[in-house]
C-alpha positions as CSV (number, residue, x, y, z in Angstrom):
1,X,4.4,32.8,-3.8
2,X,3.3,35.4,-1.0
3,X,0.5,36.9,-0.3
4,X,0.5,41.2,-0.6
5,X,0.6,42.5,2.9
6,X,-2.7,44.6,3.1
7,X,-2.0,48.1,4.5
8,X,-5.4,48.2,6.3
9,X,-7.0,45.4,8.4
10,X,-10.2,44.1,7.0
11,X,-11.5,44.2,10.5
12,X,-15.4,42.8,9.3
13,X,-14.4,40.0,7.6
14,X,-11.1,38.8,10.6
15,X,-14.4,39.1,12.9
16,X,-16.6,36.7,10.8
17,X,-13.8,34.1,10.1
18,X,-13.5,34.6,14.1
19,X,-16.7,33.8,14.2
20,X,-16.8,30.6,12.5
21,X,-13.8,29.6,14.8
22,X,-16.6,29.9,17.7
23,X,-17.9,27.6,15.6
24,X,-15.7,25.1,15.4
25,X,-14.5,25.4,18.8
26,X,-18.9,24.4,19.7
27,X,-18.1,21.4,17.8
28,X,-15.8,20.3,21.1
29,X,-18.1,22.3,23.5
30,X,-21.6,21.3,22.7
31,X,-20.8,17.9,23.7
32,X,-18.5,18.9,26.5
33,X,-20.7,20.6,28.3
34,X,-23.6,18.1,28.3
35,X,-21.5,15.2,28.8
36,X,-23.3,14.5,31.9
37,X,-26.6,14.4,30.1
38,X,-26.1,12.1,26.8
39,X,-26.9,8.7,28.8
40,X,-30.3,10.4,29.0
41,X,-30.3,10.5,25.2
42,X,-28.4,7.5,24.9
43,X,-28.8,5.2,27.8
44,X,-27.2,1.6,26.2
45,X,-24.1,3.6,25.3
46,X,-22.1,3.2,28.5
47,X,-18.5,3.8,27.4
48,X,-19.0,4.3,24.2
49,X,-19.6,7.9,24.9
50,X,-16.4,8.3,26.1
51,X,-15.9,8.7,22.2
52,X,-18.5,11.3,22.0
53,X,-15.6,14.1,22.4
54,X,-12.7,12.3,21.2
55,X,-13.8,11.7,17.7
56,X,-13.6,15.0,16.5
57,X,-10.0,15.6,17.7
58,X,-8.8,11.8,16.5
59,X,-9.7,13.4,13.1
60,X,-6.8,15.7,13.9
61,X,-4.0,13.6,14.9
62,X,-4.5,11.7,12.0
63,X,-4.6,14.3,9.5
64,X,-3.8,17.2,10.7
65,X,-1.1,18.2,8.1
66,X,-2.8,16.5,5.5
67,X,-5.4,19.0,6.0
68,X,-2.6,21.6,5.2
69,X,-2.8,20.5,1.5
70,X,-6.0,19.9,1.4
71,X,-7.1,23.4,2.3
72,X,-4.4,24.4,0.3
73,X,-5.5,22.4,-3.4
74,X,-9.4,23.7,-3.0
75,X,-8.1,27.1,-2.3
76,X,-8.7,28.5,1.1
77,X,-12.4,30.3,0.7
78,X,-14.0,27.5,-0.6
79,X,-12.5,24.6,1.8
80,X,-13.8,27.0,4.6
81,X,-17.5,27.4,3.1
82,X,-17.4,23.9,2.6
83,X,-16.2,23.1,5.7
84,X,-19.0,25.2,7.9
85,X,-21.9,23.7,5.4
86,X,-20.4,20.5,6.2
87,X,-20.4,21.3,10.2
88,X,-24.6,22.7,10.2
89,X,-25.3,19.4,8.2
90,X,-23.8,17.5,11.1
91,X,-25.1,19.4,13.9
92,X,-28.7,19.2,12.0
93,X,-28.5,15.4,12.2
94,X,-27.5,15.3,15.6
95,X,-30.5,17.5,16.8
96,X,-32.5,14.8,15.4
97,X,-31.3,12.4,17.8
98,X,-30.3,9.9,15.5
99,X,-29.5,6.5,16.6
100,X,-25.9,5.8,19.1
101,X,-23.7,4.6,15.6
102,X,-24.6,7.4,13.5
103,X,-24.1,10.0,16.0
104,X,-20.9,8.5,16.3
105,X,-20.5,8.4,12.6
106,X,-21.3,12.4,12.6
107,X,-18.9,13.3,14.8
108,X,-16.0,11.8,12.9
109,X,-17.0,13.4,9.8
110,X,-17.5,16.5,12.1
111,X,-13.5,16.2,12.9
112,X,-12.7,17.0,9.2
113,X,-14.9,19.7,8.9
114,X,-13.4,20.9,12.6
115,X,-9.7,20.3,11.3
116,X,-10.7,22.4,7.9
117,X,-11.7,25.2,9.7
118,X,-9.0,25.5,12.2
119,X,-6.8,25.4,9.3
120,X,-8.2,27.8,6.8
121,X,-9.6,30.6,9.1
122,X,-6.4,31.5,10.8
123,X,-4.6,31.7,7.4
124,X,-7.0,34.0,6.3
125,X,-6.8,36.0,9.0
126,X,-3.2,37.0,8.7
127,X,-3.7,37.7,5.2
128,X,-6.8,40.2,5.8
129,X,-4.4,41.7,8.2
130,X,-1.9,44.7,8.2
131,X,1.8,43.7,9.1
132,X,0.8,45.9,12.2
133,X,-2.7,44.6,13.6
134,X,-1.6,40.7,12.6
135,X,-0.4,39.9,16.5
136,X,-3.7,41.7,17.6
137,X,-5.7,39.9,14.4
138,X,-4.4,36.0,15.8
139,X,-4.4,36.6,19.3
140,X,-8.2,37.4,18.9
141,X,-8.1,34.1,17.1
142,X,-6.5,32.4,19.6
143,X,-9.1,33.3,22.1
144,X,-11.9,31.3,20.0
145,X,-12.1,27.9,22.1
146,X,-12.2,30.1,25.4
147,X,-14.8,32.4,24.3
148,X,-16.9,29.5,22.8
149,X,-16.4,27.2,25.9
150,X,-18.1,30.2,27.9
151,X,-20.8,31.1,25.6
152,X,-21.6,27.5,25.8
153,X,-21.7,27.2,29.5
154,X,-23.7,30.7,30.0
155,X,-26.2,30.9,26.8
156,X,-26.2,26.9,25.4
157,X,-26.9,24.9,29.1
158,X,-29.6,27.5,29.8
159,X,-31.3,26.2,26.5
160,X,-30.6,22.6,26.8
161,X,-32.5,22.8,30.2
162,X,-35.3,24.3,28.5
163,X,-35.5,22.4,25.1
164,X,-33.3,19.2,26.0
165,X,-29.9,18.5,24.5
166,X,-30.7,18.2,20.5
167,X,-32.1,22.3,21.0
168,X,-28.0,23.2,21.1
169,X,-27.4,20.9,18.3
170,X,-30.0,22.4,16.3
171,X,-28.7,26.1,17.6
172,X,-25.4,25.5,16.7
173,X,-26.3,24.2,13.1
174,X,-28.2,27.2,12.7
175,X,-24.7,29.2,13.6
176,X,-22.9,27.2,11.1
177,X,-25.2,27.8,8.2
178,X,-25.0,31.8,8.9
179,X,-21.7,32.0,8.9
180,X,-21.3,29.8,5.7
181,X,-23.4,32.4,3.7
182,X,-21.9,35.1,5.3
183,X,-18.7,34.4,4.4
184,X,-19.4,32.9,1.1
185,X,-21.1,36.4,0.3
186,X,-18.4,38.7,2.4
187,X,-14.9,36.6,1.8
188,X,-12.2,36.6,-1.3
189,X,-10.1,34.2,-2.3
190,X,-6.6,34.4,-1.4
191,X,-4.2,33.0,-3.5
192,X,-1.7,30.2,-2.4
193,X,1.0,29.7,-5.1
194,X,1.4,26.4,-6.5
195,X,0.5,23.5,-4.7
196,X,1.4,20.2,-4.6
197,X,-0.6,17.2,-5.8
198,X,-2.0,14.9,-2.9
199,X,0.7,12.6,-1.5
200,X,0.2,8.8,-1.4
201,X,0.8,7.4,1.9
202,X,4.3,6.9,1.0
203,X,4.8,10.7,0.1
204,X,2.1,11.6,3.1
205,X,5.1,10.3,5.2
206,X,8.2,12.2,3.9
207,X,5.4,15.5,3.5
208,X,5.3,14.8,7.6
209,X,9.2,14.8,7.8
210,X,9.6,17.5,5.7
211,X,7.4,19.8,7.5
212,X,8.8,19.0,11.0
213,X,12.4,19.2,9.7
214,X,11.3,22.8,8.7
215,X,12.5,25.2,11.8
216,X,10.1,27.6,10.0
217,X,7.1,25.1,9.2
218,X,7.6,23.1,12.5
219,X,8.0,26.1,15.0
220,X,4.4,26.9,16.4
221,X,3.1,23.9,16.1
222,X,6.7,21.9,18.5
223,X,5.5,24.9,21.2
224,X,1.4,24.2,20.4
225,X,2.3,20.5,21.4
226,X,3.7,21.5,25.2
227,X,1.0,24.3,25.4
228,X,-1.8,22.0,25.0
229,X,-0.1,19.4,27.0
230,X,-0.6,21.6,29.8
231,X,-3.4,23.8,29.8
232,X,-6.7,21.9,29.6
233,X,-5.2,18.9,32.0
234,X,-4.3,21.9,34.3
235,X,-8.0,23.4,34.5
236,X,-9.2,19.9,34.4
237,X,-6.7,17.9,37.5
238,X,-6.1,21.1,39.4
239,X,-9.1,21.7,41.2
240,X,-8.9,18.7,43.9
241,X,-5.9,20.7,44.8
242,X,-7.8,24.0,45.6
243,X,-9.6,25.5,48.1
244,X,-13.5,24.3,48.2
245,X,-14.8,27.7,48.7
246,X,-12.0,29.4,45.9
247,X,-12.1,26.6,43.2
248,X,-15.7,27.4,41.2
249,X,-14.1,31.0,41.0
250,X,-10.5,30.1,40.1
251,X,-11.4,27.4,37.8
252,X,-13.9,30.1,35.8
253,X,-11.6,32.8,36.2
254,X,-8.1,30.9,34.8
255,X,-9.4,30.9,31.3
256,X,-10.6,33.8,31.2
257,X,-7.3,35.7,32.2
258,X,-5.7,33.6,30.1
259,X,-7.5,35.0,26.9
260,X,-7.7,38.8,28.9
261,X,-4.1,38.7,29.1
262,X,-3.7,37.6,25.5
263,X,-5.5,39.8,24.4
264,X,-3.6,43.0,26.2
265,X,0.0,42.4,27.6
266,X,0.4,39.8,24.3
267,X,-0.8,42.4,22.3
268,X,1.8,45.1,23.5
269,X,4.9,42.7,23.8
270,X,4.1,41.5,20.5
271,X,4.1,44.8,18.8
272,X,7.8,45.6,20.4
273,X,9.6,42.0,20.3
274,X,9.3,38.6,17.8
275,X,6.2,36.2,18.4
276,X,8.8,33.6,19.4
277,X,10.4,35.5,22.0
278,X,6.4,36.6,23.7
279,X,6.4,32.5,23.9
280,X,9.6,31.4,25.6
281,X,8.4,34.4,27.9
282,X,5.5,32.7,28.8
283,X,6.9,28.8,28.9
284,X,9.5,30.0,31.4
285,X,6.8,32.3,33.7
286,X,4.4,29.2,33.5
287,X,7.3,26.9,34.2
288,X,8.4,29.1,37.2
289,X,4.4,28.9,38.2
290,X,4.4,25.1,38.6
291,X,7.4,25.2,40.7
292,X,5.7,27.8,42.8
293,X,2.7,25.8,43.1
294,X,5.0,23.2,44.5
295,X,6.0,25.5,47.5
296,X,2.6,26.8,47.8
297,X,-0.4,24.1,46.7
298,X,-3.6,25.9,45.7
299,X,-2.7,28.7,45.8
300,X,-4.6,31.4,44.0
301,X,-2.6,34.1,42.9
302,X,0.0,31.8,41.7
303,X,-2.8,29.9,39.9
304,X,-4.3,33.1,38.2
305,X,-0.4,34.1,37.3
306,X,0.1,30.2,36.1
307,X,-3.1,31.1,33.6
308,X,-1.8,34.8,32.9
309,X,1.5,33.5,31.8
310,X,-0.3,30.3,29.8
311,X,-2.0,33.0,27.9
312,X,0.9,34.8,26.4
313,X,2.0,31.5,24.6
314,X,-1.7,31.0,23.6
315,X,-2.0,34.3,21.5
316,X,1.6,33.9,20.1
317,X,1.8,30.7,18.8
318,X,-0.6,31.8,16.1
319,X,1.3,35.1,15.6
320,X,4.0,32.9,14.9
321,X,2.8,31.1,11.9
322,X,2.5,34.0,9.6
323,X,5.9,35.6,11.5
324,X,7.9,32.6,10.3
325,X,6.2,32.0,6.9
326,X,4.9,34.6,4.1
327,X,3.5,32.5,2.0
328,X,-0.2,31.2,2.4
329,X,0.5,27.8,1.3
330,X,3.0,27.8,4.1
331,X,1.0,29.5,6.4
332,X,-1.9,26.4,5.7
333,X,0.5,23.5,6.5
334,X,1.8,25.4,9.4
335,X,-1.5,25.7,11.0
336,X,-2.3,22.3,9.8
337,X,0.9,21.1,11.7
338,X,-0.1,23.5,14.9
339,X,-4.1,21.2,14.6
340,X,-2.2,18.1,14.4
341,X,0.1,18.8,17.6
342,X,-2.5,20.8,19.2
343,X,-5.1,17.2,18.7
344,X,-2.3,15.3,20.7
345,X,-1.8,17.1,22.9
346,X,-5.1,17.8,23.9
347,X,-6.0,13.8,23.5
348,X,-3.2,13.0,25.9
349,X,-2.5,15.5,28.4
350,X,-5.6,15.0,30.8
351,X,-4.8,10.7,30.8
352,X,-0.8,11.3,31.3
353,X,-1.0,14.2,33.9
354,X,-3.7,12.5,35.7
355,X,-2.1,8.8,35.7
356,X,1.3,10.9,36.9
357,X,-1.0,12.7,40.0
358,X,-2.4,9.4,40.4
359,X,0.6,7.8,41.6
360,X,2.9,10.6,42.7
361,X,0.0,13.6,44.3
362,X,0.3,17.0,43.1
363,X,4.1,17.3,43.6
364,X,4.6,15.0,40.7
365,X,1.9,16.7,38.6
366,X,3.5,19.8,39.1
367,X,7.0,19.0,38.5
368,X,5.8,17.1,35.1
369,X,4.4,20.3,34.2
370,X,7.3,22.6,34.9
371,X,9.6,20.2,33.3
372,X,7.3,20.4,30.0
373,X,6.9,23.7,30.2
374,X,11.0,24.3,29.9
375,X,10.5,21.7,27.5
376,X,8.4,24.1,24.9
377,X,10.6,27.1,25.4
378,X,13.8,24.8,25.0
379,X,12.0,23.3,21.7
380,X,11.5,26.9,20.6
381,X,15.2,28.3,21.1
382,X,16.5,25.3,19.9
383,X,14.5,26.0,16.6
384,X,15.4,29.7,16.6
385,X,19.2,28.2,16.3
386,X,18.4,25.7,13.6
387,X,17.1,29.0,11.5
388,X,19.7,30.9,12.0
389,X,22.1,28.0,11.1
390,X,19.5,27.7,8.0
């Protein structure tokens, strides 16, 4: 069943279900960016905080398109609400500074609501959307970790310096409550067509294979893998590499270019050509990036092109889901396949890349990443024939 394409964006609501996806993109950040301050809270962890962060996205890998279905069987609205009220309840028991194994314990719980989120939002986003405004609609979607990751550096380690670290727990449960009611006041429901009952692990299994078989289904999420592969190891091994006096700049400006350049020139070329083709534009201008870089280490212009180009596969990899699939149940288990690839490759990215530089020095990094790069666009056109074929 498909969803009726609205002939006018329902720009209030897109920008309140963006809104909760600053929300669940704080559910990474808050602990992110006071990493360097939990053994003050919890001094007897040691490593165990390592697990602080990766929790959340473990929830991911694991059940990423599971999640699809999920979303799918309580109907998109209400697994969103759910999820938020879920999220605040979290964030509220971590601002009381509960003890190591139940923080722990909320963060994994944390990861479904997380995964819910970044499954149900984007779907109803394309389907507020006009055919037109949809690129523009998930590009500004595609921009939420970025735009959270900087609110949380410039507004959230202000207040943790003032109040301590369970004041941005507390802050960010407060977030998650207002956006629950005001999109359980604001949102419809959008209806999804049948769906199918919940597999058993055996039928969990063949639900995987199905959906990666699926040129359509599989698509955004084969190219979501390579981008986030890249991306955050890039920010986070490429600053040894860079100029003392340059790298605070470049490493705060490459994001941010990244999401600015989304959010214009992957706006315009996706408005003239297919959301597939705006990616395999900006695999092969990353990949020829990386080989630059290994000509020129460090240097800055080819960095800031290397996040420029990065940024065009950002925005259209969500374009892509609703592109490729017009129904909303398909558009769910696509998204849930993009969180599931997206959790992997964000999980091992920084540990490969970084064992790679490790043993090889930048040029190896930087070949590895020019080779994965041509990797996603080669996974896309490779796809783009299996449809075709279809």
């Amino acid at each position: 069943m498909t969803h009726a394409v609205p002939s006018v964006t329902d720009w209030p609501r897109v920008l309140l279900l963006w809104g909760a996806g600053l929300g669940a993109a704080a559910q990474y950040g808050k602990v992110s960016v006071i990493f360097d301050r939990l053994p003050a809270l919890y001094p007897e962890a040691g490593a165990l905080l390592g697990w602080a962060v990766s929790l959340v996205g473990g929830v991911g890998i694991v059940l990423g398109i599971t999640a699809g279905i999920v979303v799918a069987r309580l109907t998109l609205r209400r697994a969103l609400i759910w999820a938020l009220w879920l999220g605040a309840a979290m964030s509220l028991l971590q601002g009381l500074a509960p003890p190591l194994w139940l923080f722990l314990a909320s963060r994994l719980v944390e990861g479904a609501s997380h995964l819910a989120i970044v499954v149900a939002a984007p779907t109803l986003i394309a389907s507020l959307s006009a055919e037109r405004d949809r690129g523009l609609t998930l590009t500004l979607w595609g921009t939420f970790f970025g735009v959270a990751f900087a609110i949380l550096s410039w507004a959230g380690l202000p207040l943790v310096d003032r109040a301590g670290a369970p004041a941005l727990f507390l802050a960010h449960a407060l977030f998650m409550s207002a956006a629950a009611l005001a999109l359980s006041r604001s949102l419809p429901e959008v209806p999804t067509g049948p769906v199918p009952p919940l597999p058993g692990l055996g039928a969990l299994a063949r639900q995987h294979l199905a959906i990666y078989r699926s040129p359509r289904l599989s698509a955004p999420a084969a190219g979501w893998l390579f981008y986030t592969f890249c991306f955050v190891s890039l920010l986070t091994l490429l600053p040894p590499y860079l100029d003392p006096g340059q790298r605070a700049f470049l490493i705060g400006a490459m994001p941010l270019l990244s999401i600015a350049t989304s959010m214009t020139l992957g706006v315009w070329m996706l408005r003239r050509m297919s959301s597939i083709a705006v990616i395999q534009i900006g695999f092969l201008a990353s990949a020829a990036c990386a080989l630059a870089l290994l000509a020129l280490p460090g240097s800055p212009a080819i960095c800031l092109a290397f996040a420029a180009a990065l940024g065009l596969v950002q925005g259209a990899s969500f374009a892509a889901v609703p592109d490729l699939n017009p129904g909303a149940q398909d558009r769910a288990l696509a998204n849930g396949a993009m969180a599931q690839t997206g959790n992997i490759g964000n999980t091992l990215g920084t540990p490969v890349l970084f064992a790679l530089a490790s043993l090889g020095g930048h040029g190896v990094m930087m070949a590895t990443l020019c080779a994965l790069l041509l990797a996603g666009a080669a996974a896309h056109w490779g796809l783009h024939l299996a449809r075709r074929a279809a």
